[in-house]
N, C-alpha and C positions, 0 to 999 in steps of 0.2 A: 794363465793362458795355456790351452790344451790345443795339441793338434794330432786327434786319432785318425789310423789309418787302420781299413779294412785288410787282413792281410787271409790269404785262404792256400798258402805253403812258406816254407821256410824260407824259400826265396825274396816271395815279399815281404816277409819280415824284416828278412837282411837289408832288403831294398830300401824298407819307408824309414827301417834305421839309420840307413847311410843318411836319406834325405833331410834327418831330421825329428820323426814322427816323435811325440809324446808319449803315445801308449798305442796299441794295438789290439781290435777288434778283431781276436780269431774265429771262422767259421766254415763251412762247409755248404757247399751245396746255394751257392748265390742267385742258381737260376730257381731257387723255391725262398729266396726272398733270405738266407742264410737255415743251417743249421748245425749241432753239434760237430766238432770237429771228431777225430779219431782220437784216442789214448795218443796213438805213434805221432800223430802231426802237434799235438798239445805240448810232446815232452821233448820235441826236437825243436820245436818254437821255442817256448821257455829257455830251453841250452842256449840256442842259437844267437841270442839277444839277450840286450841290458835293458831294456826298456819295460814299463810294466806289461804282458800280457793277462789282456781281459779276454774270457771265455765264453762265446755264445752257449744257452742252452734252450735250447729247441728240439724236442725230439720228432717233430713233423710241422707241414704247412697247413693243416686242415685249421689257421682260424687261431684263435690264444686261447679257448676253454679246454679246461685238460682234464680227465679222468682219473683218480687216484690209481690207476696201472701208470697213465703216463708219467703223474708226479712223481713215483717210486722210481721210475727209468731215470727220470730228471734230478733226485735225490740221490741218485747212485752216483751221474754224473758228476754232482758236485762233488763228491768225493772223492773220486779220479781226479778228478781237476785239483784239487785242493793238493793233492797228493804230490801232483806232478810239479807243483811249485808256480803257479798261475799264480797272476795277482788281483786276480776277481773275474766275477762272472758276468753276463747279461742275461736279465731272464725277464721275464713278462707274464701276466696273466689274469684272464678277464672273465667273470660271470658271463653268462648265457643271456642279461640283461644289457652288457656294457661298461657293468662299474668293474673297478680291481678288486681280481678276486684275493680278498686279505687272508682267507684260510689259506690258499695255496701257497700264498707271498711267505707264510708263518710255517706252515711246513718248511719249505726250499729254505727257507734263510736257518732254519735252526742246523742245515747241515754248512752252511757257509760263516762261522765264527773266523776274523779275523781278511777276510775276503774285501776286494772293492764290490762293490754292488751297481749295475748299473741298469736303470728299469727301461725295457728297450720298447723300439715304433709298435708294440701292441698298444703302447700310451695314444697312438693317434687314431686308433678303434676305437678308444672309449668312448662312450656316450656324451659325458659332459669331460673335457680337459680339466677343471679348475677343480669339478669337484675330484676327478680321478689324482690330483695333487694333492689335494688334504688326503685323502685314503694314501696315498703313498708317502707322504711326512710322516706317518704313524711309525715307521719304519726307519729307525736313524741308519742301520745298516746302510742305507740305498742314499748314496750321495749323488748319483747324477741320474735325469732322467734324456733318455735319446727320441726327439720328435721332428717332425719337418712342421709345427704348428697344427697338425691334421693329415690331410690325406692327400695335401698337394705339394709339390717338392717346396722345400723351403725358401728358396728365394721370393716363391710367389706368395707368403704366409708372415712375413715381416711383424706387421703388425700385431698379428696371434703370439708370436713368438715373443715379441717382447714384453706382451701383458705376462706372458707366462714365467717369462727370466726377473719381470718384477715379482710375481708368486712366489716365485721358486725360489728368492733370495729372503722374505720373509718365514720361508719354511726351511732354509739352511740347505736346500738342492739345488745344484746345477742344474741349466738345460744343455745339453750335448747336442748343438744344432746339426741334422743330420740328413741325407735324401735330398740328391740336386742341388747338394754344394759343390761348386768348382772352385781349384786355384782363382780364378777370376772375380768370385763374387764374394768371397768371404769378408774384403774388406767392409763390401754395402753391407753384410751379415752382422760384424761387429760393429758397425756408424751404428746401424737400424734397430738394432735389439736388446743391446746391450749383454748379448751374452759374452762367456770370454775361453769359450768351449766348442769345438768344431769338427766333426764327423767326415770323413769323405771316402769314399770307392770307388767306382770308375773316372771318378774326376782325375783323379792321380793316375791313371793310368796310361799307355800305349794307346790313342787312337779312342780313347773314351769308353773302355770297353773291358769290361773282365776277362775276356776273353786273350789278352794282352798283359804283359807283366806291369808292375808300377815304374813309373818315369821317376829319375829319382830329381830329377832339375822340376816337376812338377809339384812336388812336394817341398823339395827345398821354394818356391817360388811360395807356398801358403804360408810357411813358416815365416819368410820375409811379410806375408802382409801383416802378420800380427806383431812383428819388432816394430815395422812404423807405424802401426794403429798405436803401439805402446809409447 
């Protein structure tokens, strides 16, 4: 049973650790949906906490098909981050079709030996989900994959979600339920899906809002749902 928190400075990291948090989704730039954090904020994170930090890697919002200039930025990244003592990355990437794009995935993972892997909401663009699962099971690296079910926040996607955590456990992947979970609904999240992995970012926060630091009694409160789901 996982319970990530989006952290996007040291502070929330300290925060969602005091609260609790599992592991930590670091990122930058939330008003363009996240993207790569700094060298400086990666390696003061990492000091800062015991918890694993996982590292977005997105070099822009234009979309998840990426350019072999951008995968070279993205491959570089990796290797800052690796460097910095991260315990894995998020990364994503889609054909101009919709399907996962496996060259790019086979690029980026050959600089992430020994990394968590975790294949992020570009899975809820793809064309088809189930079959974008089989393409990303080819890939043992990649243990969890982060979706709201599609393109509508999670809570309203139940059903999507849990055909998919039935998928995802015949191919040995988590689903990282993620987008429009609250302290609040996580417990329907895990009754309804049967995942046992859970996402959240402004839910945990000040007034619901990134804008706002993490609450740490909001955090501690999702962690409580999942002792008594257990």
């Amino acid at each position: 049973m996982t319970v990530e928190i989006i952290a996007t400075s040291l502070e929330d990291a300290v925060m969602a650790e005091k609260g609790g948090a599992d592991r930590l989704e670091l990122c930058s730039a939330l008003s363009e949906d996240g993207l790569t954090p700094s060298l400086g904020l990666i390696e003061s994170v990492v000091k800062g906490v015991n918890i694993p930090v996982n590292v977005i890697v997105r070099p822009h919002n234009r979309g998840f098909h990426y350019t072999k200039e951008d995968l070279a930025v993205m491959q570089q990244d990796i290797r800052y981050i690796k460097q910095a003592g991260a315990a894995g990355i998020v990364i994503g990437a889609l054909t101009e079709e919709g399907a996962v794009d496996e060259e790019a995935l086979t690029f980026l993972l050959a600089e992430a030996e020994g990394l968590d892997v975790t294949f992020h909401r570009a899975f809820d663009f793809a064309k088809d989900q189930f079959s974008a699962l089989e393409q990303i099971a080819k890939f043992p690296e990649i243990r969890q994959i982060l979706t709201s079910g599609g393109t509508k926040p999670a809570p309203e996607a139940l059903d999507q979600l849990k055909k998919l955590v039935e998928a995802g456990e015949k191919k040995s992947i988590k689903i990282l339920v993620g987008s429009g979970v609250t302290p609040e609904s996580v417990a329907t999240i895990l009754k309804e899906t049967g995942a046992k992995e859970v996402h959240l970012g402004s839910g945990v926060r000040v007034n619901r809002s990134f804008m706002d630091p993490i609450d740490v009694k909001l955090v501690e409160f999702t962690k409580k749902q999942f002792q008594e789901f257990v």
